[in-house]
C-alpha positions as CSV (number, residue, x, y, z in Angstrom):
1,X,-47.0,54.1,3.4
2,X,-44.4,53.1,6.2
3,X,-45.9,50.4,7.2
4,X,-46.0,49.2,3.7
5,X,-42.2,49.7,3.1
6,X,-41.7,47.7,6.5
7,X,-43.9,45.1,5.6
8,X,-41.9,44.6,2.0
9,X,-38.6,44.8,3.5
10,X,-39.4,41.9,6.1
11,X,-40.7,39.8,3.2
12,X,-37.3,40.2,1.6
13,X,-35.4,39.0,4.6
14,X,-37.9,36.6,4.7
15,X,-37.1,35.1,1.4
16,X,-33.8,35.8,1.5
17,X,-33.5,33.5,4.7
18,X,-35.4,30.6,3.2
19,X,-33.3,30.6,-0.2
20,X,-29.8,31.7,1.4
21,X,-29.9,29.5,4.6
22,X,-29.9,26.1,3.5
23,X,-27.1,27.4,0.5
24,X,-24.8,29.1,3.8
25,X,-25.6,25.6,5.2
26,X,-24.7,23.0,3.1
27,X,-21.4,25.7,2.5
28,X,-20.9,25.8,5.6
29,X,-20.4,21.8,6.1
30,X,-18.9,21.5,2.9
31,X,-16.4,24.6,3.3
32,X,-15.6,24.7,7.1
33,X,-16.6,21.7,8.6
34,X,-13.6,19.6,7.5
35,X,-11.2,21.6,9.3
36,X,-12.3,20.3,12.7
37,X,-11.3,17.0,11.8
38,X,-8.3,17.6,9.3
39,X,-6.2,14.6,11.4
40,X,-6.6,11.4,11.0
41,X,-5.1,8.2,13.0
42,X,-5.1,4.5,10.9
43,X,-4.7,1.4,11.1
44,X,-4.6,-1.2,9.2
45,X,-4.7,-4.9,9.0
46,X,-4.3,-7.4,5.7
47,X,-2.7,-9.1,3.8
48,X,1.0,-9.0,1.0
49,X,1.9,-10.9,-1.7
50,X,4.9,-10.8,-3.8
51,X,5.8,-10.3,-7.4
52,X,9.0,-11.3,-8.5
53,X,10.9,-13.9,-9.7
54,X,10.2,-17.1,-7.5
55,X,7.3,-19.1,-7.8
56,X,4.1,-17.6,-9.6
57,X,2.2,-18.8,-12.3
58,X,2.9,-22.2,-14.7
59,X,4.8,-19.9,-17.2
60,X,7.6,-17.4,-17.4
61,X,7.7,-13.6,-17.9
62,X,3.4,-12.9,-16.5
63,X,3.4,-9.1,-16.4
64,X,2.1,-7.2,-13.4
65,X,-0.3,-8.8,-10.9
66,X,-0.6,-11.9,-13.4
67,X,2.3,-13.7,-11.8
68,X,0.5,-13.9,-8.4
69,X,1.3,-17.1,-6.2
70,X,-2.1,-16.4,-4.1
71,X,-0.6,-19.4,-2.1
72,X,2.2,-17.6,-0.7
73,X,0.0,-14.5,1.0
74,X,1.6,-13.4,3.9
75,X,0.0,-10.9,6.6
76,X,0.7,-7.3,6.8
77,X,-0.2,-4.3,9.3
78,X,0.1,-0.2,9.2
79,X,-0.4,2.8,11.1
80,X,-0.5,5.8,9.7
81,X,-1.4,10.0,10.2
82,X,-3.7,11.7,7.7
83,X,-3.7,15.1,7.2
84,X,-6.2,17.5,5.2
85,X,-4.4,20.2,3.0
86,X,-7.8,20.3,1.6
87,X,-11.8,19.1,2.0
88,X,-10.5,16.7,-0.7
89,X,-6.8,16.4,-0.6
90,X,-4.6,14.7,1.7
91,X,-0.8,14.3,3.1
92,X,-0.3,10.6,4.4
93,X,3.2,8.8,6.4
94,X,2.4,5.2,6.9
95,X,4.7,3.0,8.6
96,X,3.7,-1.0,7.0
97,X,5.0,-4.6,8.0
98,X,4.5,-7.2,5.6
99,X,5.6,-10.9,4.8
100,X,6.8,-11.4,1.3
101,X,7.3,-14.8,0.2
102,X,8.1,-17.3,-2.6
103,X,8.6,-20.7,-3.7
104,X,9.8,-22.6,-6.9
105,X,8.1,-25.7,-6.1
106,X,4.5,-24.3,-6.3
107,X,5.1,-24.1,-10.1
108,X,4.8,-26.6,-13.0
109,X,6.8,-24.7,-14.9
110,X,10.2,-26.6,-16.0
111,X,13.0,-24.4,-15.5
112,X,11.4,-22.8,-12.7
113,X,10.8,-25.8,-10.7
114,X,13.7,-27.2,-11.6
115,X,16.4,-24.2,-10.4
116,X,14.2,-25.0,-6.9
117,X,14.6,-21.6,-4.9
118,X,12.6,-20.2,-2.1
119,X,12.8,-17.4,-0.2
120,X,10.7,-15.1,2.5
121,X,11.4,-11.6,4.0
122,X,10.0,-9.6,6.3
123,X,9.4,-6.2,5.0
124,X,9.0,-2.8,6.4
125,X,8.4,0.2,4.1
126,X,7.7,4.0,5.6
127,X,6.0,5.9,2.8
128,X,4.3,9.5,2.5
129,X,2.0,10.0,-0.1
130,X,-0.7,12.5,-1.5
131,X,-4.1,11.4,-1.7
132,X,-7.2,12.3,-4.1
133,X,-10.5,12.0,-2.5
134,X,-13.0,12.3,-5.2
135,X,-16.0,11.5,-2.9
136,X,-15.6,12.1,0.8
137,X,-17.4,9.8,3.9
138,X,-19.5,12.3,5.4
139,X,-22.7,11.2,8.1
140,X,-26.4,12.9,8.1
141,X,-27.0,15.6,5.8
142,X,-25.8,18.2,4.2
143,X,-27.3,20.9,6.2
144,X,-30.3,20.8,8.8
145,X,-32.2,24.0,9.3
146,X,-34.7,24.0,12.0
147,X,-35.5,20.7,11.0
148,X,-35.7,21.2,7.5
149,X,-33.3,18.7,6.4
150,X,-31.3,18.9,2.9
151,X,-30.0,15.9,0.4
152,X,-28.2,13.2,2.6
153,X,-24.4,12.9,2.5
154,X,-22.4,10.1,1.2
155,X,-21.3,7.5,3.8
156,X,-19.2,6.0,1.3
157,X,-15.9,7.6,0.3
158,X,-13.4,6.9,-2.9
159,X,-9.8,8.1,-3.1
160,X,-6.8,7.6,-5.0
161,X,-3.0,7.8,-3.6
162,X,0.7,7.6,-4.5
163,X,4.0,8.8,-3.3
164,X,7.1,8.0,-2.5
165,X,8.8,5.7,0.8
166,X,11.6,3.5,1.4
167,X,11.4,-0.1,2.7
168,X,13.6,-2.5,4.5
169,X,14.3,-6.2,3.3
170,X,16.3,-9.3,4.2
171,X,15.5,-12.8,2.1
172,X,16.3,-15.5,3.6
173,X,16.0,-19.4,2.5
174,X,15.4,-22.1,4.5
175,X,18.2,-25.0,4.7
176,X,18.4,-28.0,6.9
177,X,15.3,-26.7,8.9
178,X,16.4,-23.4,9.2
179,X,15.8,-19.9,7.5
180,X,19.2,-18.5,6.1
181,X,19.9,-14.9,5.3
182,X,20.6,-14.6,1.5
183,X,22.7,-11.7,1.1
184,X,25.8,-11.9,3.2
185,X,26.1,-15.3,0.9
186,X,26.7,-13.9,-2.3
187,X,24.3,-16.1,-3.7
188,X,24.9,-14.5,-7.5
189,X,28.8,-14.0,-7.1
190,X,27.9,-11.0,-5.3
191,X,31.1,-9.1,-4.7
192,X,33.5,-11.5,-5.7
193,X,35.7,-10.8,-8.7
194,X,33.4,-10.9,-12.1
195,X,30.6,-10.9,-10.2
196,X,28.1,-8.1,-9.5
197,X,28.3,-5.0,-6.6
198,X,26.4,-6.3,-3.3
199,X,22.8,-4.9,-3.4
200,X,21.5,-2.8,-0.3
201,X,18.8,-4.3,2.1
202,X,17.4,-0.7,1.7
203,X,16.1,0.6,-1.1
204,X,13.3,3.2,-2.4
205,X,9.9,2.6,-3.4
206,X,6.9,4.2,-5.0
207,X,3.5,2.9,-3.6
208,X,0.2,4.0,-5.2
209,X,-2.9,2.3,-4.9
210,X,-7.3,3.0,-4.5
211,X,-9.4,2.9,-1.2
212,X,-12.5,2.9,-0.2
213,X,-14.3,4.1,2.9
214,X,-17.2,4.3,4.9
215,X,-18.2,6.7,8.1
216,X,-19.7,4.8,11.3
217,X,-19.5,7.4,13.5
218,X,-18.3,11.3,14.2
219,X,-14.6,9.9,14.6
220,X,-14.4,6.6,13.3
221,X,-14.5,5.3,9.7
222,X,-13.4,1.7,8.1
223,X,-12.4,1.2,4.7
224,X,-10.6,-1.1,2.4
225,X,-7.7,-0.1,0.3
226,X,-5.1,-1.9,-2.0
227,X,-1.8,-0.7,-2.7
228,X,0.9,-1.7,-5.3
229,X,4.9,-1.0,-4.6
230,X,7.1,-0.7,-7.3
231,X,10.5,-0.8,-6.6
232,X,13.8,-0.3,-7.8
233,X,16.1,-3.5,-6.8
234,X,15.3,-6.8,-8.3
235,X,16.9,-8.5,-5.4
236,X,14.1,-8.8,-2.9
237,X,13.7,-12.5,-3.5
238,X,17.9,-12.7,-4.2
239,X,17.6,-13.5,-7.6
240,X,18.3,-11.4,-10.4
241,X,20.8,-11.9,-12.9
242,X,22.7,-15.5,-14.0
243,X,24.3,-18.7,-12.0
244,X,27.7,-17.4,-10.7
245,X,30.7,-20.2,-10.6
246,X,29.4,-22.1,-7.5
247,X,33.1,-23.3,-6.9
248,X,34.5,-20.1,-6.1
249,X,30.8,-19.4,-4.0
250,X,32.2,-22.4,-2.2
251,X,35.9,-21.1,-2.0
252,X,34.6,-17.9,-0.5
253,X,31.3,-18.3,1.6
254,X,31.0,-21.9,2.3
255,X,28.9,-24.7,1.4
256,X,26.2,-23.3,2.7
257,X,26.5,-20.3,0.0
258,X,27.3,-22.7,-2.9
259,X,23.8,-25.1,-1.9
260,X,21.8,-21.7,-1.8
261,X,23.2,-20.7,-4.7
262,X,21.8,-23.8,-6.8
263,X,19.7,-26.4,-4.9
264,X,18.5,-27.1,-8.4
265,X,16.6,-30.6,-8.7
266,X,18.1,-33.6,-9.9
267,X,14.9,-35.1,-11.8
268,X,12.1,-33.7,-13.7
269,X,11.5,-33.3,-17.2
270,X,14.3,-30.8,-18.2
271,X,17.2,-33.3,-16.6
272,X,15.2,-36.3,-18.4
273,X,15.3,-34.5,-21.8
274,X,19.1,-33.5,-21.3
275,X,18.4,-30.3,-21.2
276,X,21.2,-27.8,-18.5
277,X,19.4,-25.3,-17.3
278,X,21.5,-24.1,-14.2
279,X,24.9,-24.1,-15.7
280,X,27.6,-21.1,-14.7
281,X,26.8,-18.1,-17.0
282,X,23.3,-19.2,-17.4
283,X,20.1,-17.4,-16.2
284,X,18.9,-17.3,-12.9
285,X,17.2,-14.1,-12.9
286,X,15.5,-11.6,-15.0
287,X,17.0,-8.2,-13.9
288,X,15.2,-6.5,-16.2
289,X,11.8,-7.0,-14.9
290,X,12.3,-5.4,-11.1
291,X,10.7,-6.7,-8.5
292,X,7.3,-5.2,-6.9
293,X,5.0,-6.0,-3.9
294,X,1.6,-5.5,-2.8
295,X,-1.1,-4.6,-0.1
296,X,-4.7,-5.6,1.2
297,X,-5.8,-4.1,4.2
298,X,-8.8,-3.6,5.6
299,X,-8.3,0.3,7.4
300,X,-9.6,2.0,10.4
301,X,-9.7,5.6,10.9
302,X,-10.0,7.8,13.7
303,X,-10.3,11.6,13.4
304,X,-8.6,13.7,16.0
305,X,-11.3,16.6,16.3
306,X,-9.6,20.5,16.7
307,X,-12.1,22.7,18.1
308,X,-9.7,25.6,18.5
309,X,-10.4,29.0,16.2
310,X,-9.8,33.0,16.7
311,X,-13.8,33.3,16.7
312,X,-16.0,31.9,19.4
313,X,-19.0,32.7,17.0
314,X,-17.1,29.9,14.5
315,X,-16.6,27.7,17.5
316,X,-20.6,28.0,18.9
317,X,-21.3,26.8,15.4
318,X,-19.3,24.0,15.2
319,X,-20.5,22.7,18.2
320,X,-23.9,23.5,17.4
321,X,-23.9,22.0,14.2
322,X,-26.2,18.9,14.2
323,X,-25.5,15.4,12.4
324,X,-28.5,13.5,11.5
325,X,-28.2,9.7,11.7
């Protein structure tokens, strides 16, 4: 009768041990296993493209990424550190560099080509943001018990992000050969009487954007990821609101600020038709429709792996744990 109730009670653990190991497993990896590897490193290498007032398409007032001048991409570059609050849940600081750029003449539309401004600006934004991973990289499989190996694991990963950063910017122009700096010139009447307050080189931003990545290794991952700014300033390219009295540009700043202010073409098919389209009081901007920027990077990751725990029976199976390639 003893041997009976041994023999019953060693085909439950039995049972229990094929059903429940491969469950405390794949819970295991899912549950624990992240928190060796909850900090990241990035980088990040791409391109930026600006959307704002100069240039872009052969019409005025595109929404959104419609007004994209794809000619005028410019190279940008990040590093960044990731870390987990959750298996799925992120904190991010990234410090970018980008080229933003833009050019009047690349468009056939009339009063655009004809008010003939250009611009570029170097731009540096520090952001933090939260991110959404709704599938996470992971290599091998879910769980591997004494070769008994469970559903593979996703090498590809999808997440979503946005938060808040500031960014740095300085337009300048080019004229006689050379690239000017836009704002000290007032180029709109900027502090001069009747014209509007000087606008800060330093303004606040709110990036958001989608990525995608894939594992390669233990510590390294790659990915692809495109981000949209939205800003708050309308001034990144220098033009915003309407053609100030150049005269009194001239009295104040120079000739140099008075050019810059209007370099606007003396043919083409507005001046043919009679038509003034760069008069004092007239529009030069659209300061209602704010300037925005954004990112193409292709990313590199590298996890910064924490062995460290209260239980050496937590760190023997961390270390244990094997990852089937």
């Amino acid at each position: 009768m003893q041997k009976h109730v041994h023999r019953r009670l060693l085909l439950s653990l039995l049972l229990s041990a094929s059903v429940l190991g491969p469950a405390f497993a794949q819970y295991f990896r899912q549950s624990s296993y992240w928190k060796t590897h909850r900090q990241e490193l990035e980088f990040g290498l791409g391109i930026s493209n600006f959307l704002g007032e100069l240039g872009g398409r052969n019409q005025i007032g595109s929404p959104f990424v419609w007004d994209l001048e794809f000619s005028q991409t410019r190279p940008a570059a990040h590093v960044a550190f990731r870390y987990y609050l959750a298996r799925k849940q992120a904190v991010r600081m990234r410090l970018t560099y980008g080229v933003l750029a833009g050019n009047d003449n690349l468009t056939t539309e009339p009063y655009r080509m004809t008010r003939n401004l250009n611009f570029k600006s170097d731009v540096f934004e520090l952001s933090m943001v939260y991110e959404l991973h709704l599938y996470r990289e992971e290599l091998g499989h879910q769980f591997d018990l004494r070769g008994v190996k469970g559903e593979k694991s996703s090498r590809v990963g999808l997440y979503l992000f946005a938060g808040v950063g500031g960014f740095y910017f300085d337009p300048r122009a080019q004229f006689n050969n050379q690239w000017v700096r836009l704002q000290p010139l007032g180029t709109e009447g900027q502090g001069l009487p009747g014209g509007p307050e000087e606008y800060k080189t330093i303004q606040v931003c709110i990036p958001m954007g989608v990525g995608l990545r894939k594992a390669f290794s233990k510590q390294w991952s790659g990915g692809i990821e495109l981000q949209y700014t939205k800003t708050f300033t309308d001034y990144i390219d220098d033009v915003s609101g309407d053609y100030f009295d150049k005269e009194l540009i001239r009295a104040v700043n120079g000739d140099e600020a008075a050019y810059l202010s209007d370099p606007s073409l003396d043919s083409g098919p507005l001046v043919e038709a009679g038509i003034e389209s760069t008069a004092t009081g007239m529009q030069r901007g659209d300061p209602t429709d704010l300037d925005a920027y954004i990112f193409l990077k292709f990313t590199a990751q590298y996890k910064l792996y924490k062995y460290k725990s209260g239980s050496k029976k937590y760190r023997s199976r961390i270390r244990r744990q094997k990852i089937v390639f």
